[in-house]
C-alpha positions in Angstrom: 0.0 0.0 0.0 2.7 2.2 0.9 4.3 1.9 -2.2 1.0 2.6 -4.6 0.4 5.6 -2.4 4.0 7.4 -1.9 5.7 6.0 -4.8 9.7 6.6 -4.8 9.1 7.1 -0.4 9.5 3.4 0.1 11.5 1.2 -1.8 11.7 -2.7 -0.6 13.9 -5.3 -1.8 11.3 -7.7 -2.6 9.6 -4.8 -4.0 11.6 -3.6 -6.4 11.5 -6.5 -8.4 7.9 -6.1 -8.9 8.2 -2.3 -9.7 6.3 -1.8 -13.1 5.4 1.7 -13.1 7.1 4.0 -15.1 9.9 5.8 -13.4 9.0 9.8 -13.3 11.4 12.6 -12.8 9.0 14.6 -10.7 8.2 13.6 -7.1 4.8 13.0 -7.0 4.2 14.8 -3.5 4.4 18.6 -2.5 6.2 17.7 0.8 8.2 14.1 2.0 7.2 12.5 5.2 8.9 12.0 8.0 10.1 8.8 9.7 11.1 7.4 13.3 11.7 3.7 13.0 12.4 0.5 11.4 8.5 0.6 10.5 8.7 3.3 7.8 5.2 4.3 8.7 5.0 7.8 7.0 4.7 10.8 9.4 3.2 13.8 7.6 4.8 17.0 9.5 4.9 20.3 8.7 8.7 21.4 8.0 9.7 23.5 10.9 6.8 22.9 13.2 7.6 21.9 17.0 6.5 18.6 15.9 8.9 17.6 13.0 11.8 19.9 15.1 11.3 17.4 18.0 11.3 14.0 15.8 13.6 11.7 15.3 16.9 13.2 14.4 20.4 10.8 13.5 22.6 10.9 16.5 25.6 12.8 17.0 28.5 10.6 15.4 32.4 11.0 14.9 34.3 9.2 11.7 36.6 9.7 9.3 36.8 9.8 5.4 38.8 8.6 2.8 40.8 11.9 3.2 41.3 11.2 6.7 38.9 14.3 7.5 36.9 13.9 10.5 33.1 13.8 9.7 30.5 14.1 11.9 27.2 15.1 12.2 28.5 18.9 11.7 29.5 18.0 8.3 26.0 17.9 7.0 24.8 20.8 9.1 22.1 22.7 7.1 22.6 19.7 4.3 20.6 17.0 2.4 22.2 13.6 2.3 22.0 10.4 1.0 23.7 7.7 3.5 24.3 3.6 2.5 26.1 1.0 4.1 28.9 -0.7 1.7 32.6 -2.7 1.6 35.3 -1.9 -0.7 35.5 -6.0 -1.0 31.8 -6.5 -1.5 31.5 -8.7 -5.1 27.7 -8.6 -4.6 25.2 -5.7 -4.1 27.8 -3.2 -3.5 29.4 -2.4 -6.9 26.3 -1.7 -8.5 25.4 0.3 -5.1 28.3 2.5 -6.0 27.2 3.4 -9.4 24.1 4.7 -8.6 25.2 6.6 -5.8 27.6 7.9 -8.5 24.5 9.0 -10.8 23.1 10.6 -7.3 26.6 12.3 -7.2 26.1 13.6 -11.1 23.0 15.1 -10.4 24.0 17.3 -7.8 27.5 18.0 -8.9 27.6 21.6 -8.2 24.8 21.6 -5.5 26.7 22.1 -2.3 23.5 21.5 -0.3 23.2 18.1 -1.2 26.2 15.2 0.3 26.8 11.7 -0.4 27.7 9.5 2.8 28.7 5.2 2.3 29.7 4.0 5.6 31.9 1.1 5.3 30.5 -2.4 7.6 34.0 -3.7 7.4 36.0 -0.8 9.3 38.5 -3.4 10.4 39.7 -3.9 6.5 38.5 -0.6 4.9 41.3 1.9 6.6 41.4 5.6 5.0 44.1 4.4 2.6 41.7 1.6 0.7 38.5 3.9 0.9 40.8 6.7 -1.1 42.2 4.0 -3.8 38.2 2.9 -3.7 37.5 6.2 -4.0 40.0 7.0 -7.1 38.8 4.1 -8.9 35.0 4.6 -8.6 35.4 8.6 -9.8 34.3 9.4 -5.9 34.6 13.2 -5.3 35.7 14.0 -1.7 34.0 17.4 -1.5 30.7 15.9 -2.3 30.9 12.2 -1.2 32.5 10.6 2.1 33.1 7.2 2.3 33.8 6.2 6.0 35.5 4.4 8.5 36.2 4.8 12.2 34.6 2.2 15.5 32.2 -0.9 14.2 30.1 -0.6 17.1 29.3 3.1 16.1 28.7 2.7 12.2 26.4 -0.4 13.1 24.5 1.3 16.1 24.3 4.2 13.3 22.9 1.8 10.5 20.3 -0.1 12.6 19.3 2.3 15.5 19.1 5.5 13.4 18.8 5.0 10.2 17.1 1.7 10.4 18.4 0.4 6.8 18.0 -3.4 7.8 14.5 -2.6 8.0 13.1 -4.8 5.2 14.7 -7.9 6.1 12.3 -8.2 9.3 15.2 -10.0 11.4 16.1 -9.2 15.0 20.7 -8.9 14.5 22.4 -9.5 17.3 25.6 -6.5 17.8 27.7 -9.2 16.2 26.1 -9.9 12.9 27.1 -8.9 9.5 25.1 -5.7 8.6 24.3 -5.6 4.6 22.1 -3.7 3.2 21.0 -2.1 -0.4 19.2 0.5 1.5 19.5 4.0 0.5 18.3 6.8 3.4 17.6 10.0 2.6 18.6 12.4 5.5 16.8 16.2 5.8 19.3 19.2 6.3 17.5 18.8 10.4 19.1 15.3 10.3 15.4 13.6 10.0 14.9 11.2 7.8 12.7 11.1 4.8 12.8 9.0 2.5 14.3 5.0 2.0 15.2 3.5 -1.5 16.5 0.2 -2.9 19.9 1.2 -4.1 20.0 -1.5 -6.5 17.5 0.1 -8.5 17.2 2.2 -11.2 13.5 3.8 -10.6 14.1 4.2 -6.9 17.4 6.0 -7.4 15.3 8.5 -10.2 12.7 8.6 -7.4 15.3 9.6 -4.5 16.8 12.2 -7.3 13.4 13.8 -7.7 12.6 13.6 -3.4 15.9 15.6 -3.3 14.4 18.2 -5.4 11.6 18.2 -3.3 13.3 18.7 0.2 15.4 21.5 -1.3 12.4 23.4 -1.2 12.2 23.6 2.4 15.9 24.6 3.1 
């Protein structure tokens, strides 16, 4: 249901095989909801309002980038973003991930209000040295796009207690297990989300480019 009424809001994996509908470059709402939990159950607030100021907001975090620039929540102060969880190792989901966060990265090439962020699941392995040599192979731009690494515990408290990106699996993970994920989050310049897409595909991703559009409005 949620997909036939917010197309482009919701993207699931099962989903998006079944997508038929043509994809549009207009979002088809005036405003995005807001969300608060693994449930992506649409919240419709009015930008500004006491309401949305008091919702559910990503944490305060600390990491750092393939530059070896700290990044933290500060970095994407008064910014739209688009966060996803990746490996530099990955031979699955994540390659093809990469690419369409790269077409997300075209579209908004000279828009500084709008930020790419791929967290990497495997901090142990991907140290600031491979994320930039993953970075200067996939055409990553630093000023635009951070690929990070820093503690394990806080990239997977981040991926499943604030930005709830395992949601569509339906599977209680315990702190230990492997977190992976085609889920891309779109993240308001309050730091609420607004928006999750399957990352794998090619609709969602036109979707997520138009839902940009839209939330630039309210900046």
């Amino acid at each position: 249901m949620l997909i036939g009424l917010f197309p482009g809001v919701f993207y699931g994996c099962a989903d998006a095989e079944k997508q038929t509908n043509k994809p549009t470059k207009n979002s088809r709402v005036a405003a995005l909801p807001y969300y608060k939990d693994a449930a992506f159950t649409p919240h419709w607030l009015e930008a500004g309002s006491d309401k949305a100021n008091n919702f559910h907001q990503i944490p305060p975090f600390k990491l750092w980038d393939q530059e070896g620039k700290e990044i933290t929540e500060q970095t994407f102060k008064d910014k739209i973003y688009v966060t996803d969880f990746f490996f530099t190792s990955c031979p699955g989901i994540c390659p093809q991930m990469t690419n369409n966060m790269a077409i997300i990265q075209n579209a908004f090439l000279d828009d500084e209000k709008v930020l790419l962020l791929s967290h990497s699941v495997t901090p142990e392995a991907d140290s600031i040295s491979v994320l930039k040599a993953y970075a200067d192979n996939k055409g990553v731009l630093s000023k635009k796009w951070h690929l990070v690494t820093g503690a394990r515990e806080v990239i997977y408290n981040l991926g499943r207690n604030a930005y709830f990106v395992e949601e569509n699996l339906g599977l209680q993970k315990a702190p230990d297990d492997f977190l992976h994920t085609e889920n891309f989050v779109l993240i308001d310049s309050q730091r609420h989300i607004r928006g999750i897409y399957n990352g794998l595909n090619k609709n969602a991703i036109e979707q997520l480019i138009a839902d940009i559009k839209t939330l630039k409005k309210e900046i």
